[in-house]
N, C-alpha and C positions, 0 to 999 in steps of 0.2 A: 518414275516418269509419268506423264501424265498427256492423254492426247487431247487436243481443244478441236475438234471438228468441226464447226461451226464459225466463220468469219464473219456474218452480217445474219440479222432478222427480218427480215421481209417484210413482215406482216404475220399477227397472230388475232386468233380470237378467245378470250378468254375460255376456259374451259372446252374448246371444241377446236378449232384445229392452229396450228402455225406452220408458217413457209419459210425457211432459213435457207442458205448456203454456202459450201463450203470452194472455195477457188483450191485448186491441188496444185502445187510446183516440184519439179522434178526433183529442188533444194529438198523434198524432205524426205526422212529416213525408214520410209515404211516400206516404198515400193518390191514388189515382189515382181523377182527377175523368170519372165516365161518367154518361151516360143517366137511369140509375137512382140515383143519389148516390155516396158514394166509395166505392172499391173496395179492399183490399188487390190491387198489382201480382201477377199469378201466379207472378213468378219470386221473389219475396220468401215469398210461401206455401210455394212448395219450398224454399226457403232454410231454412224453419223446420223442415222436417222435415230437412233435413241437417246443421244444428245440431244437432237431436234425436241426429241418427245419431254425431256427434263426439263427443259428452257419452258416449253408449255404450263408443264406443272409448276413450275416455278415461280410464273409469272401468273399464271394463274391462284396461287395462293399467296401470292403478296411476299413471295421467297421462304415463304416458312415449311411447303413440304417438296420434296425431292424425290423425284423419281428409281428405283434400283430395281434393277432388272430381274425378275424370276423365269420369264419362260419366252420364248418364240414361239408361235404355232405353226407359222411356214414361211419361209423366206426360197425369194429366188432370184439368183442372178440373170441378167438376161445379154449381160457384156460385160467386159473388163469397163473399169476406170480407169481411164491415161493419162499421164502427168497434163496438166495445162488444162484439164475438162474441169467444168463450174459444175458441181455436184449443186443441183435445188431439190429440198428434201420440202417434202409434202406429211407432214404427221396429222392425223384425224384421230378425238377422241371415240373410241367406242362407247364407252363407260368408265367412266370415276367418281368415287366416293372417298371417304377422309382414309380409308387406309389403302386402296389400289386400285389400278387404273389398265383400263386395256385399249391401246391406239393399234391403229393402223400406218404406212407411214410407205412413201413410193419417194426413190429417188431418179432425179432426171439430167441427161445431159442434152442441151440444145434441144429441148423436148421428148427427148425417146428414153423411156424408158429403160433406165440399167438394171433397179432391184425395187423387188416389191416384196414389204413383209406387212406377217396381217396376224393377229390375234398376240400381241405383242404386252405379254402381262407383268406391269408393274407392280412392286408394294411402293407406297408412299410413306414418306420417313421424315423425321425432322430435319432442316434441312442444317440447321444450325450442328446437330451430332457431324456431321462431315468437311464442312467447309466454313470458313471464316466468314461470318454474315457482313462486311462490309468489304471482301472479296467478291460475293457473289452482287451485291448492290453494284459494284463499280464495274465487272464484267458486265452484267447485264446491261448497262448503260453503253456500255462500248458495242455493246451487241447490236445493241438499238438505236444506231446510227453516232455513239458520242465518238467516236475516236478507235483508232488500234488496241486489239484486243495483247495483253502483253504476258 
């Protein structure tokens, strides 16, 4: 199974930062049942910001290198995500080079801040070894205002 967290792209600047977000509905199957009603899982909220952060690379290298994930430096929730909230992820590059990249990356609902993660270290990979290059051409199209991501 495979999570797509990211429903539209905002705006990006090559190599240096993009603004994506994801709209949440209660239809989907992640939510984590607590106290207070359901919760987006925390590690699925930074998932969305490193989705954010691969779309960057992505498009940043004209789809040829791919982001994967090696380390966090610190991540912090600062509130649950509830079904109906529009996650807007803010990713910044710190540094990248042809084999890894370290962003920064805040995500937000209605302006306030829910999670901030920082020193967020990728290796850069072919992008082609993982996914079908004219999959990721046509997402990314979708991503970038062409239509529903499917």
């Amino acid at each position: 199974m495979r999570f797509h967290l990211i429903d539209r792209i905002e705006s990006w600047e090559p190599g240096r930062h993009i603004t994506a977000r994801k709209v949440t509905s209660r239809q989907e199957d992640y939510w984590q049942d607590t106290a207070d009603g359901p919760a987006l899982p925390f590690g699925l909220a930074l998932e969305a910001l490193c989705q954010a952060g691969t779309w960057l690379v992505l498009l940043s290298t004209g789809h040829r290198r791919r982001a994967a994930l090696l380390s966090v430096g610190e991540a912090v929730l600062h509130r649950p995500v509830r079904p109906g909230d529009v996650l807007l992820l803010d990713v910044t590059v710190v540094s990248m080079n042809d084999g890894a990249a370290v962003i920064d990356g805040v995500a937000r609902v209605d302006g306030e801040t829910v999670l901030e993660a920082r020193s967020i270290m990728c290796a850069l990979i072919d992008a082609d070894s993982l996914d079908d290059p004219a999959d990721t051409t046509r997402m990314a199209g979708q991503l970038l205002g062409g239509g529903p991501v499917r």
